[in-house]
Wavefront OBJ file of the C-alpha trace (Angstrom):
o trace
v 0.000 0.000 0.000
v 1.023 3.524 -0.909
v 2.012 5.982 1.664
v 1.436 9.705 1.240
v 1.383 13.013 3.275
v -1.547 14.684 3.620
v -2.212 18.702 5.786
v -4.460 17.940 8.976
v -5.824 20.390 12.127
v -5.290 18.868 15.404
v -7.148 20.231 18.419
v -8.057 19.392 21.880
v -11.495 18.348 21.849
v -12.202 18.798 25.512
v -11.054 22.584 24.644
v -13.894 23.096 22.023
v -16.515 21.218 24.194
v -15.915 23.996 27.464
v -15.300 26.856 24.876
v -18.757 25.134 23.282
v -20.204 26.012 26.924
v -18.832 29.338 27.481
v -16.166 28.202 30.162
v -13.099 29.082 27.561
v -12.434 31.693 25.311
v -12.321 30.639 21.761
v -9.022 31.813 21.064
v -7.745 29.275 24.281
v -8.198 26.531 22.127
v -5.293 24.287 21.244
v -5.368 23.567 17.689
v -2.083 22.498 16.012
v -1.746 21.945 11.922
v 0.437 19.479 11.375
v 1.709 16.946 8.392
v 0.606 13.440 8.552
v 1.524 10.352 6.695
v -1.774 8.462 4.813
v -0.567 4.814 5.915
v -4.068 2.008 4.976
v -1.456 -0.855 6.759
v -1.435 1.240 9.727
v -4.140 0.821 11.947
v -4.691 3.638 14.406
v -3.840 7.397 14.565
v -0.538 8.474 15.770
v 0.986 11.595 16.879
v 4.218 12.643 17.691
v 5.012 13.727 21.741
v 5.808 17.810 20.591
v 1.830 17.901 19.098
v 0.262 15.836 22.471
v 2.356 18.397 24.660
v 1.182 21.783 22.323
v -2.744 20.263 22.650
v -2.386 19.582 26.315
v -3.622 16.323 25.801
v -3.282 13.645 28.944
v -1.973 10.360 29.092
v -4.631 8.124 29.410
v -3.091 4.512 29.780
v -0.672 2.648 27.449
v -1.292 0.869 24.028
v 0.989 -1.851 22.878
v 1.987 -0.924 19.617
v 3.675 -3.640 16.960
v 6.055 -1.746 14.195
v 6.525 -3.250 10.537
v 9.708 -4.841 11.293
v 7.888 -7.146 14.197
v 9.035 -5.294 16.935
v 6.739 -4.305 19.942
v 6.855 -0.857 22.211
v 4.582 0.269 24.985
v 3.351 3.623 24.259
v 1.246 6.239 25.641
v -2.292 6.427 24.470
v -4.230 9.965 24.906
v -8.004 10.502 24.112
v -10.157 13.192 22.667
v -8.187 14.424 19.758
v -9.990 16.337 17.662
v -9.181 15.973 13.705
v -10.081 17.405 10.617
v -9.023 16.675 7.310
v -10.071 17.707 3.812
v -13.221 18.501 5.297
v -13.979 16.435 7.718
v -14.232 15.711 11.100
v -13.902 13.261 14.058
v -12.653 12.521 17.408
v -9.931 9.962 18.269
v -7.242 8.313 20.609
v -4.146 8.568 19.442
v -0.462 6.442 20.326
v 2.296 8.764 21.304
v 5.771 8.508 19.218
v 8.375 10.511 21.178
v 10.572 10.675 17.463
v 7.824 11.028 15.355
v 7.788 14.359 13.411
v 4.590 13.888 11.418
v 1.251 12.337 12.422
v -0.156 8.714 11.173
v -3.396 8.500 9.434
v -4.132 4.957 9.770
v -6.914 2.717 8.501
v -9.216 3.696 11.602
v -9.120 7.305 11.030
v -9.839 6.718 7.176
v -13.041 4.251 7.533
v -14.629 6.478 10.270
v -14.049 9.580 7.929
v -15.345 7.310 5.048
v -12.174 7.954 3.077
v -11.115 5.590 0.210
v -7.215 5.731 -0.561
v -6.070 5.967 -4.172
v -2.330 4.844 -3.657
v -1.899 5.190 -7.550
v -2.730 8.917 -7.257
v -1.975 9.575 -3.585
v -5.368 10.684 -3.037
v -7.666 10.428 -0.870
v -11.588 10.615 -2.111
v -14.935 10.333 0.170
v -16.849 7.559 -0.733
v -19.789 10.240 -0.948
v -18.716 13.858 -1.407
v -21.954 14.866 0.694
v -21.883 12.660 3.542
v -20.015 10.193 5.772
v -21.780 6.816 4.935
v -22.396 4.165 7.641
v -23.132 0.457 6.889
v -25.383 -1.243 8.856
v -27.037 -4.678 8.370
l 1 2 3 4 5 6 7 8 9 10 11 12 13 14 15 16 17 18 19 20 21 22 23 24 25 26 27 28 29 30 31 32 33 34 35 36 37 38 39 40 41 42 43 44 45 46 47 48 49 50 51 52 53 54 55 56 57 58 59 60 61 62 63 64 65 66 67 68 69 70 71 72 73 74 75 76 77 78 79 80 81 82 83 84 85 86 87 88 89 90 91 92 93 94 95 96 97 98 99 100 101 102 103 104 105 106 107 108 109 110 111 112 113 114 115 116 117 118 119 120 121 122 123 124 125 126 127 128 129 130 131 132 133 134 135 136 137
């Protein structure tokens, strides 16, 4: 499978939800654009340490994370990250690479944004241009 880079925003979703209420001032929350790296063979977001500090985002546990040459870290895991990219939106947990300069967009991220990957063109396309489609039985 292709990989390809790609502009996201990152923010701090617990930010917009109390500047949502009134308790923050818009301009408080932390929103960071960053580069990531369109990766369908990677499963899960991740994010490097520098963008988890600048969004304030928490530690919320460890994920055990398995690399493409077999080997396996422990990692932090933080929750509530707000992303939005080429339109659309969602929230997500994230693993944190200490050496990572660029984010991961892995295959989670892409199917709950309804994203189809053109590795040919290094594209991405929604399925539906209008709407995020959900499959049900």
């Amino acid at each position: 499978m292709g990989r390809f880079s790609v502009d996201l925003l990152l923010g701090n979703k617990r930010d917009m939800i109390l500047a949502q209420e009134g308790s923050l001032p818009l301009e408080k929350v932390r929103k960071v654009q960053c580069r990531g790296v369109v990766d369908p063979g990677a499963t899960r977001l991740v994010l490097p340490e520098t963008v988890v500090k600048q969004l304030g985002l928490p530690s919320v546990g460890e994920i055990q994370v398995r690399y493409a040459d077999q080997r396996t870290l422990k990692r932090a895991r933080v929750e509530d990250v707000w992303l939005l990219l080429q339109g659309r939106e969602g929230t997500f947990n994230a693993s944190v690479e200490p050496d990572r300069t660029d984010a991961l967009v892995g295959a989670i991220v892409l199917e709950d944004l309804d994203f189809l990957v053109d590795c040919t063109t290094q594209t991405l396309h929604p399925r539906d241009p209008n709407w995020i489609i959900s499959v049900a039985e």
